[in-house]
N, C-alpha and C positions, 0 to 999 in steps of 0.2 A: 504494500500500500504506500502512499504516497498522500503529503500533503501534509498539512497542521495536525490531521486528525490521530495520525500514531506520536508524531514527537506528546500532544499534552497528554497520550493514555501509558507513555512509558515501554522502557525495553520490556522485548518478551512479551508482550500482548500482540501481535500480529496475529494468530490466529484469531485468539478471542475475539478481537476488535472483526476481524472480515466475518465471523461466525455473527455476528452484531446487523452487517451491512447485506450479508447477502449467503442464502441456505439455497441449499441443493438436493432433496431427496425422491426417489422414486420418480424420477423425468418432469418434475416443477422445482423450476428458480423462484425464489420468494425475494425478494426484492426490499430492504430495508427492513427485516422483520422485527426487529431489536434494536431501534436506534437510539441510542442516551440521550435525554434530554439535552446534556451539557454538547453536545456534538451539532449543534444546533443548522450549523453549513460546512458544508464541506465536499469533494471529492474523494473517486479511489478512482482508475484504471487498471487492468489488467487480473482483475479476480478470474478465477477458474473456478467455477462449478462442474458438476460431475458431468458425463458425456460427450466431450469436446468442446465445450465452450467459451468463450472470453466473455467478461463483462466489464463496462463503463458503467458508476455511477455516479451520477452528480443531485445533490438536495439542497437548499435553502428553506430556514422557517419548520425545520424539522420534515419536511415536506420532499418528496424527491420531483427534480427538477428536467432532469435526462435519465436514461440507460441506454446503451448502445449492446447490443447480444451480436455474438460475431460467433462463426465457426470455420477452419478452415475446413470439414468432410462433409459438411452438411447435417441434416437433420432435425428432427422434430422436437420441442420441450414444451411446457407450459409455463406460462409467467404469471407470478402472484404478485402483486402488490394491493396491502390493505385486500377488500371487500372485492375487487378488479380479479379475474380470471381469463384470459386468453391463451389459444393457441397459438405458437410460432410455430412456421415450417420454412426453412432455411437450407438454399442452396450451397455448395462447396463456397469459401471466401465470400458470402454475403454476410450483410449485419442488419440487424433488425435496431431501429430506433425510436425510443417509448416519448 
C-alpha cells in the first residue's frame, strides 16, 4: 500500500490495514469493508484479491471515490460495496472502473 494511510497505522500493519480496504472471498471483492473512521481519505493501488486480480482504490468522507479492477487472464468476480452488488466480466488486460 501506499500513501498516508500505512505511515499513520505503523510498521507491520500492511496486511491488517489492506484486510481493512479490501476482502476477497468465494469470487466477490468487497470493497472498503472495514474502513476506520480515523482513515477518513485516502488511497491504495495495486491490492491483489484472490483470482487474478488488481485493484485501485480511492475514498474521500469515509466514502469510496474510484476502484479501478484490472486483470491480466480475464474473468468473472463480483463486486460488493456497502448494500451495491454487481457483476464484473473482464477480458484479458481490461479494467473495470467503479
Amino acid at each position: 500500500m501506499n500513501g498516508q494511510i500505512m505511515d499513520e497505522a505503523g510498521p507491520g500493519s500492511g496486511p491488517a490495514g489492506a484486510q481493512m480496504l479490501l476482502q476477497s472471498h468465494n469470487g466477490i471483492i468487497h470493497l472498503l469493508p472495514a474502513l476506520p473512521a480515523a482513515w477518513d481519505e485516502g488511497s491504495v493501488k495495486g491490492l491483489m484479491p484472490r483470482g487474478g486480480f488488481e485493484c485501485d482504490i480511492s475514498w474521500k468522507d469515509g466514502k469510496l471515490t474510484k476502484a479501478v479492477i484490472r486483470t491480466e487472464k480475464g474473468g468473472q468476480v463480483e463486486v460488493k460495496y456497502g448494500n451495491e452488488h454487481f457483476p464484473v466480466v473482464l477480458q484479458p488486460d481490461e479494467e473495470f472502473v467503479y
